[in-house]
N, C-alpha and C positions, 0 to 999 in steps of 0.2 A: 520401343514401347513408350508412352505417354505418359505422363506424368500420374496423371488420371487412372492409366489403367494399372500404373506402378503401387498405385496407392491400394486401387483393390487388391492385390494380392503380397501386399506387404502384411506381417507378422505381428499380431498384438501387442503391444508396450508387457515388458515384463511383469510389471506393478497387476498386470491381469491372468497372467498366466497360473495363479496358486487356485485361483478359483475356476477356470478353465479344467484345472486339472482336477478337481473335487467334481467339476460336472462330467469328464467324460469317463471318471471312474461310476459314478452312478449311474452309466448306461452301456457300463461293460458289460454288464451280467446279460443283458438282452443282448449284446453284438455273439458273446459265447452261444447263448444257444440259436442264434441266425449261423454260427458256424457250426453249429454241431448238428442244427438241419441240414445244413447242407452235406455237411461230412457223410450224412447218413445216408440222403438220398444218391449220394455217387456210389456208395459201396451198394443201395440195394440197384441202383439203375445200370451204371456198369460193372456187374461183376462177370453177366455173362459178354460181356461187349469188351471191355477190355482184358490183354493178358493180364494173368497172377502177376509175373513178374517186374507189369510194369505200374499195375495197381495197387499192390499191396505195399509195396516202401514207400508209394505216397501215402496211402492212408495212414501208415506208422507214424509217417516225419509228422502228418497234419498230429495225429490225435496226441502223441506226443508235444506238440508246440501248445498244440492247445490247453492240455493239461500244467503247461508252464504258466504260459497267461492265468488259467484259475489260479494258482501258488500269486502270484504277481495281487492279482485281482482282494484274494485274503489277507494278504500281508498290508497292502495300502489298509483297509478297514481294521485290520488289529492296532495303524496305527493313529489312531483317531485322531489325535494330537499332534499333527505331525507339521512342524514348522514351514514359516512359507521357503525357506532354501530347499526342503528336502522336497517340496510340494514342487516345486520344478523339477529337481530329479526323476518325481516320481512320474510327471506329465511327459519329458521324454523317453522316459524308458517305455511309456502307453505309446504312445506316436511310432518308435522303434517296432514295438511290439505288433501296432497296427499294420506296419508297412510291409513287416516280414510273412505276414498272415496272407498280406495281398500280393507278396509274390509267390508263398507257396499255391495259392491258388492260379496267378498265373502259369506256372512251370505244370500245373496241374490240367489245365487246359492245353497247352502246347503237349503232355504229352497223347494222352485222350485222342484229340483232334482225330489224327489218322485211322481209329478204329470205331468212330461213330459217324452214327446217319444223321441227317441234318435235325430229326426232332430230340435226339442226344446232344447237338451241336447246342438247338436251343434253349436246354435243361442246363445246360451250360450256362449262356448268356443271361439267363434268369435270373440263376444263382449269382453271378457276377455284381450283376444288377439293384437286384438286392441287399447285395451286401454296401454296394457305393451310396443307395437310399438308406440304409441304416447309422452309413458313419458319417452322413452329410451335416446332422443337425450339431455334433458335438466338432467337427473340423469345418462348418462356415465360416470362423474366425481364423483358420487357417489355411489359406485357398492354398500355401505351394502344398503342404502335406494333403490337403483333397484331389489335387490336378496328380499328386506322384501314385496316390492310395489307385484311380482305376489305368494310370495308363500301365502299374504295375501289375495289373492284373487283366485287362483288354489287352495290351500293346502285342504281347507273346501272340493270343491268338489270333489278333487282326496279322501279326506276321506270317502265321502258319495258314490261316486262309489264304492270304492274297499271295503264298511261295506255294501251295496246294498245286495248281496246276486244273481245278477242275474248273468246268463249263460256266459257273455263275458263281468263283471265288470273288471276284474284284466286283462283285454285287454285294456277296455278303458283308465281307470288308467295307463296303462305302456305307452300308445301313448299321453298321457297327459304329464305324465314327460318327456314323449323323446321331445314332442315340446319344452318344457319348459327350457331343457337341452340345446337343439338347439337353440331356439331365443337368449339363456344366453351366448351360444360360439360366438354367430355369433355379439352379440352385445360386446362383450370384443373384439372381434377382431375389430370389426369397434372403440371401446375407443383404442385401440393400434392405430389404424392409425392416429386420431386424435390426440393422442399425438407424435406422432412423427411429425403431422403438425406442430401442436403448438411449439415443439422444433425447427422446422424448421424457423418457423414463428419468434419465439426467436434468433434466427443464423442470420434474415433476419434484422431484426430490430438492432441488433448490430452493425451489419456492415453497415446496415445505419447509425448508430451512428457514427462511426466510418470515415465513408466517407465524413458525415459531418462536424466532425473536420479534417477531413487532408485539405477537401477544402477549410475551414475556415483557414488553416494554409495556404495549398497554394495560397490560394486570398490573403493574406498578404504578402506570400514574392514575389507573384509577382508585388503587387502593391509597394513592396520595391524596388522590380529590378527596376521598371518601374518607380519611384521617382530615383534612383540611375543612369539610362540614360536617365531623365530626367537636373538630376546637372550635369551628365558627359558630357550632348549636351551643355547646359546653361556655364560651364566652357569652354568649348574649341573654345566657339563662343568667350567668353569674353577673353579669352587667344590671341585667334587669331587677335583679333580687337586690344589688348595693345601690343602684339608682332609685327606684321605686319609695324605698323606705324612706329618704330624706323629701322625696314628692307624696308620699302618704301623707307623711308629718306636716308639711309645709299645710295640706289641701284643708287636713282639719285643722289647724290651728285659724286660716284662715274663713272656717265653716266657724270656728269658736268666736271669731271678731267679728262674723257678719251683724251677732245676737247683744253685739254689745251696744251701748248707747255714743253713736260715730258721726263727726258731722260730714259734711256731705263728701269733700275731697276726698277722706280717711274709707267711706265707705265704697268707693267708686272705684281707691284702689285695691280694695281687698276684693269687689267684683272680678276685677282683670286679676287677681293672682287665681281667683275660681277660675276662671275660663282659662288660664297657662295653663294650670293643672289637670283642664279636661283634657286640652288639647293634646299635652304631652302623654296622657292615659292612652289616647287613639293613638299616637304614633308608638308607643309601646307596641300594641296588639296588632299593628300593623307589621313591624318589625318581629318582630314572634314568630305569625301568620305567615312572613316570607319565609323566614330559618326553616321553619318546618316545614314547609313547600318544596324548600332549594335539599332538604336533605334525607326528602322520601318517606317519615314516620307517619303522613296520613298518605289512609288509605279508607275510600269508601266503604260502608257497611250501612247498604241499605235496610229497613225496617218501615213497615207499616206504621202511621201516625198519624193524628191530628191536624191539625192546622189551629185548633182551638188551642191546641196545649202552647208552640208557637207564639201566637197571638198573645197568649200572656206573658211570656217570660219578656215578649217585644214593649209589651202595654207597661210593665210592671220598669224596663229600662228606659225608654222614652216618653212617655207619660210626662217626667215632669221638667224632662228639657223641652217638649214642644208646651206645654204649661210657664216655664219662664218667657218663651219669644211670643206668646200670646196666639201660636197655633192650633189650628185644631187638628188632630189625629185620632183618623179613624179605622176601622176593619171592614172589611168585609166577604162573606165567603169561608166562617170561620166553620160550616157545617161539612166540609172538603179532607178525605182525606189521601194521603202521595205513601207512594213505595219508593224513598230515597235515606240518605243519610240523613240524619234531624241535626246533627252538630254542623253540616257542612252545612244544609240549608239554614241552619240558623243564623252562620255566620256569614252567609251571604247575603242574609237580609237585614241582618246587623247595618252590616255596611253600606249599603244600599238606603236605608232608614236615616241613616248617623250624617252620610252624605246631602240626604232630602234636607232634614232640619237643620241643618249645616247652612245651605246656600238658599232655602226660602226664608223671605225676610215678610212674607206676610200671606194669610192664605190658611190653606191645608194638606197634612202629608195622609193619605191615601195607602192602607196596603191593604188589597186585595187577590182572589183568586176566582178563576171560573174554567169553566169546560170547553176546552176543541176538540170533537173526539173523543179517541182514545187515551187524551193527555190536559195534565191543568197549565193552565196558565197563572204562575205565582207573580202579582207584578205591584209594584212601586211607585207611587204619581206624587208627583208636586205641582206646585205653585210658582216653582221659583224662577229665575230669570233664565231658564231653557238654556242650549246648549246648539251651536250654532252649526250648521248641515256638515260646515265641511272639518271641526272640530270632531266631530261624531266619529269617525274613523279609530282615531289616537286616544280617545279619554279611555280605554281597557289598556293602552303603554304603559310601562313601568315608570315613573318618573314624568309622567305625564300631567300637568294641569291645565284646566281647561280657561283664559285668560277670562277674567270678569271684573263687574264694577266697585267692587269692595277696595278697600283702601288695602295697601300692602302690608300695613301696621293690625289689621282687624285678626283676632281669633280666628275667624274663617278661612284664612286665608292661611293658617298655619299648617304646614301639612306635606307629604314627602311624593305626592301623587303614586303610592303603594294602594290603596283600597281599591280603584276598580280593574288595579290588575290582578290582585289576590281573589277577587269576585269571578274574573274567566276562570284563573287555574284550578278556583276550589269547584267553579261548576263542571269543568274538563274532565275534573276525579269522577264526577257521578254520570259524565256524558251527557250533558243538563244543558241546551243549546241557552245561551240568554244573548237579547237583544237589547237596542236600546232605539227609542224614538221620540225625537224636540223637537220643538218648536221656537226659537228665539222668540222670547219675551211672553211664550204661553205656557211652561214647564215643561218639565218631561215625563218619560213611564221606561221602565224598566223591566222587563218581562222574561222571566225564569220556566223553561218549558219540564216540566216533570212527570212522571208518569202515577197512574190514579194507582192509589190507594186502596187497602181494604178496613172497613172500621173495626176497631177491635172491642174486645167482650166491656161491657156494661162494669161501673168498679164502682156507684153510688156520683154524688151530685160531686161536681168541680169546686173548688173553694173559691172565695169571692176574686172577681180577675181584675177591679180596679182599686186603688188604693187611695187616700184619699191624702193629697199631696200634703194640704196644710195643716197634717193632726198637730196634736201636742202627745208628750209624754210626760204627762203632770201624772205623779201618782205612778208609774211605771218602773217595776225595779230590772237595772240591766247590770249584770258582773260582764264585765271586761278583760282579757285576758292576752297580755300582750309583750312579746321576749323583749322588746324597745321603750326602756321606759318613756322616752319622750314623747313616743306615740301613742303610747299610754296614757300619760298625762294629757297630749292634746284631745285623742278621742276624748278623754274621761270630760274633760273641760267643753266639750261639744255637746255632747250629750247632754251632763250637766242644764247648760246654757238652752235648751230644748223641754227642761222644766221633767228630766229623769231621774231618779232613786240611783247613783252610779257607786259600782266597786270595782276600784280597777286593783288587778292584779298583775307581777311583772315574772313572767314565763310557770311552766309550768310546776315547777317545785314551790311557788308560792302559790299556787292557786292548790295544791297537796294541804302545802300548811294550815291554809285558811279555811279548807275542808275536816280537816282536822280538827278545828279550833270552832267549829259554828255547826257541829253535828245536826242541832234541832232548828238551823234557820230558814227560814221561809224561801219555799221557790222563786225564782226567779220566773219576771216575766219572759225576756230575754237573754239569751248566750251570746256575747260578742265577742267572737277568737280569734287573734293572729295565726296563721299556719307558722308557727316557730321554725326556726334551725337551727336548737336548740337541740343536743343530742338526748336529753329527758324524756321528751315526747312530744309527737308534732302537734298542729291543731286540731287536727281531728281526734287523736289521742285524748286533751283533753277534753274535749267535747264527750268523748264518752263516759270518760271520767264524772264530771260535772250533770250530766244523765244520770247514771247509776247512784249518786249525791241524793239529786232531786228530782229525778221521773224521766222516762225515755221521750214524754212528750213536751220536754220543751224543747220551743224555737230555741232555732241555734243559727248564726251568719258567720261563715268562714274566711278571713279574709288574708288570702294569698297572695302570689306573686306567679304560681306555677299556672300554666294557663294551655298545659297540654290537654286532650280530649280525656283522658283516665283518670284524671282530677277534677272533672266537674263529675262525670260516672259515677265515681267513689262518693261524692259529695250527695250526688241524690240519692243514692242508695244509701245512705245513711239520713233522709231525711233534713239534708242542710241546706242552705241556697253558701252556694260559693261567689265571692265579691273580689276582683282583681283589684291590687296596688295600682296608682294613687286611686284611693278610694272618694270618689266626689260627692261633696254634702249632701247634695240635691236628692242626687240619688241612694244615700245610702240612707237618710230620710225617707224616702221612694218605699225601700225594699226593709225596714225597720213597720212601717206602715201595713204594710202589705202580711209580714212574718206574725207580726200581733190581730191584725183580722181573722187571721188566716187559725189560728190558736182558738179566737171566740168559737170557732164554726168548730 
């Protein structure tokens, strides 16, 4: 025999034999009653065919063994529990049990034989037959006990045919073995398949394993990432909030020196400490803008809207930086309304705006909208020295800037090349295709694809949308309220210097006391608040406070550090404009202008 063929009918590894034994116990109950049909149909088929004597102590010994096997059959299941030593026990005493079933069945045929006609012969071979098809599925794993199971029960009467002596014995006999031959291929080929399941089954479960630990690893390191821009968001907020406050302080004390009487050196460099301080404001919000990109808290939330409403908050922040560089800045298209996020679209036009009047040095920055179809076109034009074809590609890269003729020492030139990658990602959230197209040395346009809008219910006339850069506040009374004294003192000293009525107050427990102390004082034109950190109350807090004092309708300017989407929210729903740290003169001149027209109306 071959090694090959040594191997099919070798004997299952031990280690498999307890569960072998639990399955061919669960398909005992069925082989019992395939025995006890047959038992039955011998005693009604040959009762009149063969003698009593020689029928009936077989049918005893059978019905008697069989009644053994059920005892066998009950006691395995009463003992549910039953260890894997005893579980081999109990698998060959079934095997034993099996073997002796299938010779009382042979002996059962050898005796018979003699006294049946060949369709008795074949009620025979039926029953045989059947019974080797029923114990095949639970003994495939064990070819010698299947090969012993029918030759113990064929063998007797392929002897007793083919020693018979009749005219087509060694016929019947040869179509005996040929079944016999055949049920035995045909059930080794179904044990092949079966084991190839089971290998399969083994490959399947592995790699279950296996998937199991990578995603046990990978839920670890993502819950590492996701700890890791958790400290990275929690840092740059807390970075932002202890950095901020000394570039606040720095932007107004140098807004307070612009108004003083400076000769020309002195003034030239308090210009460039204003323009550090805007610069460093943008990479703030640029750095923000990414944290909160890289760590998933936005998420679109489109809403019907304006383009007019837009336009003003745009007019009311850049208005008087392109009014510094002698630009002109216009709208158009402000009768347009888009079904997108407003904070996302705002802040991609923010950037897009902030980068125009950035890099045009003469000219005008253009934002406009108009219709293709079913969709607006939000887009952004300058003047400036354009952006060169094969540049075009890279200026949406992270750290990307696009080389020009500015000197390396200029304001302009400051900058971490974040804004027009933060501009793809935040259009990516709303699915908002934007493009870009230059010309070297003829500007550019920048084109934000958005879907149309519905306009919403009529609420009375808009408040005035331009403000008028060079007011004064002669005659203007404004309380100040600030948890930094020194920021305090510099705003106070700015304003001041702007020709205002100023009370500055340092956090919120003095600005209690001072409410306290001045019950019958005259409103204010102006609320100017720090968002405190301050565990008394933040600035909104006061702000309400100071409301309730003197009327819900005074202007109030919020001026924070937190610069997530639910803190301007909260801010307009309470009727406030919110103003980020470092807060630059220019503009907060701008939007001081703007809060007090806005009051006349």
């Amino acid at each position: 025999m071959t090694g090959a063929v040594a191997a099919e009918i070798d004997e299952p590894s031990p280690s498999v034999l307890p569960e072998e034994a639990r399955s061919a116990f669960q398909g005992m109950a069925a082989q019992l009653t395939v025995n006890l049909t047959g038992w039955m149909a011998v005693a009604l088929l040959f009762y009149s065919e063969v003698p009593p004597a020689v029928l009936q102590p077989w049918l005893l010994a059978f019905a008697a063994f069989w009644l053994l096997r059920l005892v066998v059959l009950l006691g395995f299941r009463r003992d549910a529990q039953t260890p894997i030593a005893s579980l081999v026990r109990w698998w060959t005493v079934w095997v034993v049990g099996l073997l002796i079933n299938s010779s009382l069945w042979g002996m059962g045929a050898w005796l018979f034989y003699p006294y049946l006609d060949s369709s008795r012969v074949g009620v025979l071979l039926i029953i045989g037959y059947t019974l080797c098809i029923a114990a095949a599925p639970v003994l495939l794993n064990h070819p010698r006990a299947f090969l012993l199971f029918p030759v113990l029960y064929f063998g007797p009467i392929v002897a007793r045919i083919a020693t018979s002596g009749r005219h087509d014995a060694y016929a019947q006999a040869g179509t005996m073995l040929l079944v016999f031959a055949l049920t035995f291929l045909l059930v080794r080929a179904f044990r092949q398949s079966l084991l190839r399941t089971r290998d399969l089954q083994s490959q399947t479960d592995a790699l279950l394993l296996q998937l199991r630990i990578e995603k046990t690893s990978a839920d670890a390191a993502r819950g590492a990432a996701e700890a890791a821009n958790r400290a990275k968001t929690q840092f740059f907020v807390a970075a932002s909030h202890d950095l901020r406050q000394p570039l606040h302080a720095m932007g107004l004390l140098a807004g307070a020196l612009r108004h003083k009487n400076l000769d020309v050196e002195s003034a030239h460099l308090v210009g460039s400490i204003n323009e550090s301080v805007d610069a460093l404001e943008g990479l703030f919000s640029q750095l923000l803008d990414l944290t909160r990109l890289d760590s998933g808290v936005i998420e679109a939330q489109p809403q019907h809207f304006g383009l007019n409403e837009l336009y003003r908050k745009l007019r009311l922040r850049f208005e008087p930086l392109a009014f510094e560089k002698g630009l002109g800045l216009r709208f158009r298209g402000a009768d347009h309304h888009v079904w997108a996020d407003l904070l996302l679209v705002e802040r991609i036009v923010h950037n897009l705006v902030s980068n125009a009047i950035r890099y045009t040095g003469d000219g005008t920055v253009l934002i406009g909208c108009r219709r293709r179809g079913n969709r607006l076109l939000l887009q952004v034009w300058d003047t400036g020295p354009g952006i060169d074809e094969r540049e075009q590609q890279r200026v949406f890269d992270e750290l990307y800037q696009v080389p020009n003729e500015l000197r390396a020492d200029s304001p302009q030139r400051r900058g971490l090349g974040l804004g027009l990658s933060i501009v793809r990602r935040l259009a990516a959230l709303m699915d908002a295709p934007i493009t870009l197209h230059s010309r070297k040395g003829h500007g550019s346009v920048f084109t934000l694809e958005l879907p149309i809008g519905q306009a919403p219910p009529e609420h009375g006339p808009l408040p005035p949308a331009k403000p008028h850069v060079g007011l004064t506040l002669k005659g203007r009374r404004i309380i100040v309220v600030e948890d930094d004294p020194d920021v305090g003192s510099s705003l106070g000293s700015m304003l001041t210097g702007w020709g205002a009525d100023v009370v500055v107050l340092v956090g919120a427990a003095s600005c209690a006391a001072w409410m306290a102390a001045n019950l019958a004082s005259a409103p204010p034109d102006l609320l100017l608040v720090g968002d405190a950190t301050e565990p008394e109350g933040s600035g909104m807090d006061v702000i309400v406070a100071l409301r309730e004092h003197f009327g819900e309708v005074t202007p109030a300017i919020l001026i924070g550090d937190n610069a997530l989407p639910i803190r301007e929210i909260q801010a307009q729903h309470s009727r406030m404009h919110l103003m980020l740290k470092p807060v630059v003169p220019v503009k907060l001149r701008a939007l001081i202008g703007f809060k007090l027209g806005e009051a006349a109306h």
